[in-house]
N, C-alpha and C positions, 0 to 999 in steps of 0.2 A: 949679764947685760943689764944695768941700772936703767940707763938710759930706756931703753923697751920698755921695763915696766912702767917707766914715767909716762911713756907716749900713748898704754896703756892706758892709765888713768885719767889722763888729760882725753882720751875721745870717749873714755865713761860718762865724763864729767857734762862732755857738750851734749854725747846723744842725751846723757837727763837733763840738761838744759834747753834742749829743741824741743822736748814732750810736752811742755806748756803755750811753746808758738805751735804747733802741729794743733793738740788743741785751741787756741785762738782759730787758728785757718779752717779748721772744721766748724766751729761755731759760724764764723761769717760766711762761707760755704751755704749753710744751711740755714742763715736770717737771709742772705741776700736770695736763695730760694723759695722761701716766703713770700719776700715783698715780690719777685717776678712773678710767682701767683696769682699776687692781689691782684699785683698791673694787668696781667695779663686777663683773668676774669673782668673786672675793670671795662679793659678794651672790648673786648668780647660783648658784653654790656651794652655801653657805647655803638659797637658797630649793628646789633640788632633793632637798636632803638632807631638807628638811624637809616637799616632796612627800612624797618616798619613805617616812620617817614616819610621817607622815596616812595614807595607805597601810596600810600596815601594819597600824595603828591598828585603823583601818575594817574593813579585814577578818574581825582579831580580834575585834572589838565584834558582827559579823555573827555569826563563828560562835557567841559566847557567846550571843547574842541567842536565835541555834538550839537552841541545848541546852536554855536557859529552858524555849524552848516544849514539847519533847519533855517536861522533869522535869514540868511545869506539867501535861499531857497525863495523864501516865503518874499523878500525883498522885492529881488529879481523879479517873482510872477505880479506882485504889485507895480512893478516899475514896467513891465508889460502892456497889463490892464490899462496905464495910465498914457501910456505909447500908442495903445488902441483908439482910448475913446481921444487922444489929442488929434490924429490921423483926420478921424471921422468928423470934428468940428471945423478942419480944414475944408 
């Protein structure tokens, strides 16, 4: 049978032909897992900084919040006083 050994030869020839794209596909495999690494440490990065931030933020926004209510407080009982002694001039 010629023809067999031929058909033999001929998927010799491809499988040693695929062994260099197989290697390519494992190289990019394994750069393009790298850079999702990077990115991903990167992000990671990114999203703590931007915890810490928010943070920060919030805090600040709390204690303005607080003063609000103290000036708001302190306002009121002066706008009071000032209800009082108007009352009394009447």
């Amino acid at each position: 049978m010629p023809g067999h050994a031929g058909s033999q030869l001929a998927d010799f020839w491809a499988a040693l032909a695929s062994i260099p794209i197989l290697g390519v596909i494992i190289t990019l495999i394994f750069r393009n897992k790298t850079i999702l690494s990077v990115e991903i440490l990167r992000l990671h990065k990114e999203l703590a900084e931007y915890k810490l931030d928010s943070a920060k933020n919030l805090a600040s926004n709390g204690y303005v919040k607080e003063v609000e209510d103290r000036l708001t407080k302190l306002y009121n009982k002066i706008d009071g006083k000032l209800d009082e002694v108007l009352r009394r001039m009447k």
